[in-house]
C-alpha positions in Angstrom: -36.0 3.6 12.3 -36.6 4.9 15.8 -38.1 1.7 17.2 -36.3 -1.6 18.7 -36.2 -4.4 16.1 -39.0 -6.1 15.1 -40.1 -9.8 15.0 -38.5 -9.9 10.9 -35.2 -7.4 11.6 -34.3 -9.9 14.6 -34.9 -13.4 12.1 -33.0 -11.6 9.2 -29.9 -11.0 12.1 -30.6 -14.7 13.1 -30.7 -15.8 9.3 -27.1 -13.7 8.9 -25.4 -15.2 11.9 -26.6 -18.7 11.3 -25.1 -18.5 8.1 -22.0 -16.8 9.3 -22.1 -14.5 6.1 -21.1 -10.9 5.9 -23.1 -9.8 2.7 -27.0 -10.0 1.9 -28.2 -9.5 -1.7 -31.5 -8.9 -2.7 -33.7 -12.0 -3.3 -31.8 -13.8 -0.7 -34.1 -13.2 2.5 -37.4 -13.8 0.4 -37.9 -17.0 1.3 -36.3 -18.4 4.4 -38.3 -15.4 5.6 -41.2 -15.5 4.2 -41.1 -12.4 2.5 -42.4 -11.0 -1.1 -40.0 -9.1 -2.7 -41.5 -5.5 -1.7 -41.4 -6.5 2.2 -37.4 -7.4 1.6 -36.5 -4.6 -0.1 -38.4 -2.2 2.3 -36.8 -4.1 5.2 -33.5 -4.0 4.1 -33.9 0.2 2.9 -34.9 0.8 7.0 -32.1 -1.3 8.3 -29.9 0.3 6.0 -31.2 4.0 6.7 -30.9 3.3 10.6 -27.5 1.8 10.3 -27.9 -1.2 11.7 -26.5 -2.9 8.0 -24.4 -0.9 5.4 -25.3 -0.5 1.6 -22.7 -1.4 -0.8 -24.9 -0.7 -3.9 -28.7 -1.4 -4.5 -29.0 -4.9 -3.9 -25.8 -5.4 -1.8 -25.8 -4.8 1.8 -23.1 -5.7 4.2 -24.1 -6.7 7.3 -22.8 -7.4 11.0 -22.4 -10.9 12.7 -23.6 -9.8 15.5 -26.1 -7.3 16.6 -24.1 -3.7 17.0 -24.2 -2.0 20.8 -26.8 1.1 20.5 -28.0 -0.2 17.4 -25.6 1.5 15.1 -22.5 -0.3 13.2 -20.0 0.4 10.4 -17.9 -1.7 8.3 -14.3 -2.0 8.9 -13.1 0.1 6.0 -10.8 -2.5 4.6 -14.2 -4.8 4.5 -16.2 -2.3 2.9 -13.4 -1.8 0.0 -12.5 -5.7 -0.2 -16.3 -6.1 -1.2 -17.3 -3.3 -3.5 -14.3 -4.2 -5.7 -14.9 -8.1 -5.6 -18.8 -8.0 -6.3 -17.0 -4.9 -9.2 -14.5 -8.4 -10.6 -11.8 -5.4 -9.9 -7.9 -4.7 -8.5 -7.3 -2.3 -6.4 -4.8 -0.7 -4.4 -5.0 1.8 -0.8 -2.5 4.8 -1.8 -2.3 8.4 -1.3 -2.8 9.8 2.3 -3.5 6.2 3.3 0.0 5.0 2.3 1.6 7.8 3.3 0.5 8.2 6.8 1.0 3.8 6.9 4.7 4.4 6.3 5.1 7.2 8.3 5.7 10.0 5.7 3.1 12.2 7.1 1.1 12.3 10.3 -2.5 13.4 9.4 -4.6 10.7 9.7 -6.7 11.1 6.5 -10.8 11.0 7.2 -11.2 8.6 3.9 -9.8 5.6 1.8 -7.8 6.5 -1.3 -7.9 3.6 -4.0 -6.7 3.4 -7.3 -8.8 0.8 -8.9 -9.7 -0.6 -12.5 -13.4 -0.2 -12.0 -14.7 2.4 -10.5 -14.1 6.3 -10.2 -15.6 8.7 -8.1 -16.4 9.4 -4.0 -18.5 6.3 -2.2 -19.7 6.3 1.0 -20.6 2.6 2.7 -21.8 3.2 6.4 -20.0 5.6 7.8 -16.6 4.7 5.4 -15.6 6.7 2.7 -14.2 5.8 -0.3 -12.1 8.4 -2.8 -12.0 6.1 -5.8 -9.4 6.8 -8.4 -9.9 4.6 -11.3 -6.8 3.8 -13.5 -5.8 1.6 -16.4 -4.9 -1.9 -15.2 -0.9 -0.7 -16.6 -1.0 1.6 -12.9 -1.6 -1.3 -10.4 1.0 -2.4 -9.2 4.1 -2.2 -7.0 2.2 -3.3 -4.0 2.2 -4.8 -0.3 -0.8 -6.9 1.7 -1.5 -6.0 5.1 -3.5 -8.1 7.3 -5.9 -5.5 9.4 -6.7 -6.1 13.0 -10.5 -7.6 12.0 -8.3 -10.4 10.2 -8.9 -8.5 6.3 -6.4 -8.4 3.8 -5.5 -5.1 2.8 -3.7 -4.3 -0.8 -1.4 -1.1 -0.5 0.7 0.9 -2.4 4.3 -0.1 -1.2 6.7 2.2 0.3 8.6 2.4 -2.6 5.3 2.9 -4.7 4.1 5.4 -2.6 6.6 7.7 -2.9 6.3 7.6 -6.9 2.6 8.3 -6.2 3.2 11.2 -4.2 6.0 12.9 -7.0 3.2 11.7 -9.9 0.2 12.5 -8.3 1.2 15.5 -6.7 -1.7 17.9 -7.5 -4.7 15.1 -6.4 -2.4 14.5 -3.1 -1.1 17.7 -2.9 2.3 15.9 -2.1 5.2 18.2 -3.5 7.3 19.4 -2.6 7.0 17.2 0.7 7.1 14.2 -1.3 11.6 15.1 -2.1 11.9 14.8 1.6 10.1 11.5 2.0 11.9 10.4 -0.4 15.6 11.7 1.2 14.6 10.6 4.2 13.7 7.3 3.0 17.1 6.7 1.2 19.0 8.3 3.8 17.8 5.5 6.6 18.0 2.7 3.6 14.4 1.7 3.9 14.5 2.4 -0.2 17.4 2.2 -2.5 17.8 4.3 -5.5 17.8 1.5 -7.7 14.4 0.2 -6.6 12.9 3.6 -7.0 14.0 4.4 -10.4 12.5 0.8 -11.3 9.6 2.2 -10.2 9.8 5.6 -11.1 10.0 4.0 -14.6 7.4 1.1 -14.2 4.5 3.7 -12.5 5.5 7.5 -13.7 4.9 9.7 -16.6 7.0 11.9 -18.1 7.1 14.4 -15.7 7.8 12.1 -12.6 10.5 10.5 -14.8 11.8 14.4 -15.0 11.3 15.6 -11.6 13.1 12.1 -9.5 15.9 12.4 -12.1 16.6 15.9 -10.7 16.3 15.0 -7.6 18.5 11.8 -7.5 21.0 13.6 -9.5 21.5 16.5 -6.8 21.3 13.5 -4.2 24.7 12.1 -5.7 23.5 8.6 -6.9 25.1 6.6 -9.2 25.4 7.6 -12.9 24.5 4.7 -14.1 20.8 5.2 -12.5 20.8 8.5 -14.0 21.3 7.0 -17.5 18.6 4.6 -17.2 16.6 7.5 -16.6 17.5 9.5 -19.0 17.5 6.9 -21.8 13.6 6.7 -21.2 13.1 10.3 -21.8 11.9 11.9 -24.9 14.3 15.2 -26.7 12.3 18.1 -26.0 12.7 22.0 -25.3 10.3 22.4 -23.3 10.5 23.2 -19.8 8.7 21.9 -16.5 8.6 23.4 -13.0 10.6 21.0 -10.6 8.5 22.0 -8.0 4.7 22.5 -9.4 3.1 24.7 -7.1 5.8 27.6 -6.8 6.0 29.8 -9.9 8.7 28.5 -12.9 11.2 30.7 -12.1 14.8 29.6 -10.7 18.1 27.9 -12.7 17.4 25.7 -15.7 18.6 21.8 -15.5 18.8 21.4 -19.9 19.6 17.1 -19.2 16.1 17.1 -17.5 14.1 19.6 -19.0 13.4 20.9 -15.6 13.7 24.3 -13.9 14.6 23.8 -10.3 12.3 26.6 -8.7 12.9 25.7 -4.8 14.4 23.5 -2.7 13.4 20.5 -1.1 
């Protein structure tokens, strides 16, 4: 839309602003506008293609409360997530790259939103925001923290604690190992986590293989015993053999109470 706003674009703003709402659905401009159904959902298709308002989906647009400087705007990302998962009825929680850089693990300042969710999978853009969707069962939400944003939003993330189970379980996704051992050292080492709190999780949010590769890791760490046990109880007999580290070849001493070969250090 390379023209100024029109007569409609500036009473549909007017309408929003009014109203003080942040969302427009489809069928909702119709009539205070004076609009058929075709004229709305061309109006809102040019706004939404000059980015003056951001689709969520067909039919749900989120829009500014005031007009945007130069005639472009973007969500706040937190905004953007907060309403695709409501209008989805899902959970969700920011994780990955996200938490990580949040808590300080890592510096790189990741160019989109990692969410696990119980709704929807796959890569979404709203405005210029993008969304890496992860969708899980309902089990995997959890351990989490809310952050209230600068714009005033509510943020769900992963905790600190959580996140560094996510980065030893989702290595491969995050690519997160071995890096994720010295989060976690580091992490115990200034007492931001204790061991106890992350074998609780390790338990409540791993798989067999996270279970595996902390157990290792806290036992060459020197933590208490009885942690190890809890552990271990959880575990499954079985001969076969996992990489501690998943990206260097399987070669390197055998650890038989974990199943794990310890292939590097961290």
């Amino acid at each position: 839309m390379k023209r100024g706003l029109g007569e409609t674009e500036r009473l549909l703003f007017a309408y929003v602003q009014m109203r003080g709402q942040a969302t427009l659905r489809a069928g909702e401009l119709a009539k205070p506008l004076r609009l058929t159904r075709p004229q709305e959902r061309n109006l809102l298709s040019r706004l939404s293609k000059a980015g003056w308002i951001a689709r969520v989906r067909r039919g749900l647009y989120l829009v500014p409360n005031k007009l945007p400087l130069g005639g472009k705007w973007s969500p706040d990302e937190t905004l953007a997530l907060n309403t695709l998962m409501e209008d989805r009825g899902g959970r969700y929680q920011i994780c990955g790259p996200n938490a990580f850089n949040r808590y300080g693990f890592d510096e790189q300042v990741p160019t989109r939103v990692y969410a696990y969710n119980n709704r929807v999978s796959g890569e979404r853009s709203i405005g210029s925001i993008r969304l890496a969707l992860i969708k899980v069962n309902d089990r995997r939400l959890g351990g989490t923290e809310e952050v209230k944003t600068s714009e005033g939003f509510m943020a769900v993330y992963a905790s600190r604690t959580r996140a560094l189970v996510d980065a030893v379980y989702d290595w491969a996704r995050f690519n997160s190992l071995p890096r994720g051992f010295g989060w976690v050292r580091r992490e115990l080492e200034r007492k931001r986590v204790r061991p106890g709190e992350l074998v609780d999780m390790t338990l409540r949010y791993g798989d067999i293989g996270t279970m595996r590769r902390v157990g290792v890791f806290l036992e060459r760490e020197g933590v208490d015993e009885r942690l190890l046990r809890k552990l271990e109880k959880k575990l499954p007999k079985s001969t076969g053999l996992i990489p501690w580290i998943p990206t260097l070849p399987k070669r390197g001493s055998i650890n038989r109470r974990w199943g794990v070969v310890v292939n590097g250090k961290a």
